[in-house]
C-alpha positions, -999 to +999 in steps of 0.1 A: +000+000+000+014+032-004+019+057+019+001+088+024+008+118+005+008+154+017-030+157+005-045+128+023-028+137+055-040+173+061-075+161+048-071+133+080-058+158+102-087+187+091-110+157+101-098+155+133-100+188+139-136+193+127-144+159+147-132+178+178-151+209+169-182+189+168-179+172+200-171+205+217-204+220+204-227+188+208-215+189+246-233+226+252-207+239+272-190+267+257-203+302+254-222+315+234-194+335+217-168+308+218-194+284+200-197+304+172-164+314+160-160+274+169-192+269+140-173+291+119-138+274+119-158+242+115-179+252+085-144+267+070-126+231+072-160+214+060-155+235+027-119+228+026-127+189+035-152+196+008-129+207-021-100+178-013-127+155-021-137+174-051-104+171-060-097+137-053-125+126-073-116+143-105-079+126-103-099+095-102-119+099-136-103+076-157-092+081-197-112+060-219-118+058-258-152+051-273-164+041-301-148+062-325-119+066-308-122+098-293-107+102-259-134+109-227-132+107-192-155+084-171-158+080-133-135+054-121-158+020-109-142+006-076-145-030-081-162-048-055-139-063-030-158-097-011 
């Protein structure tokens, strides 16, 4: 397997923090103040979580020819792994 590149380890560690973020607001015990700018940060990363996927996905589209030859991308079909 190989290892993780720069990408995938910021999107794990952004996780993490948004994980934390959520847990900090679902327990009800910061102020009023602190939970927003906390709902704030967390909606930031979510867009940034948001856009490595994005991103992700369109290295995964796949180069194909159809009929007549012509080159066109399709999504990439994870085989099923039993």
């Amino acid at each position: 397997m190989a290892k993780p590149g720069k990408q995938e380890k910021k999107f794990e560690k952004r996780l993490t923090e948004l994980e934390e973020i959520v847990a900090k607001l679902e327990a009800g015990e910061t102020p009023l103040e602190e939970s927003l700018l906390l709902f704030e940060k967390g909606t930031g990363i979510l867009k940034e979580l948001t856009r490595i996927l994005e991103e992700a996905e369109r290295k995964v589209e796949v180069l194909t020819r159809d009929m007549s030859g012509t080159l066109v991308t399709k999504p990439f079909e994870e085989e099923d792994q039993e």
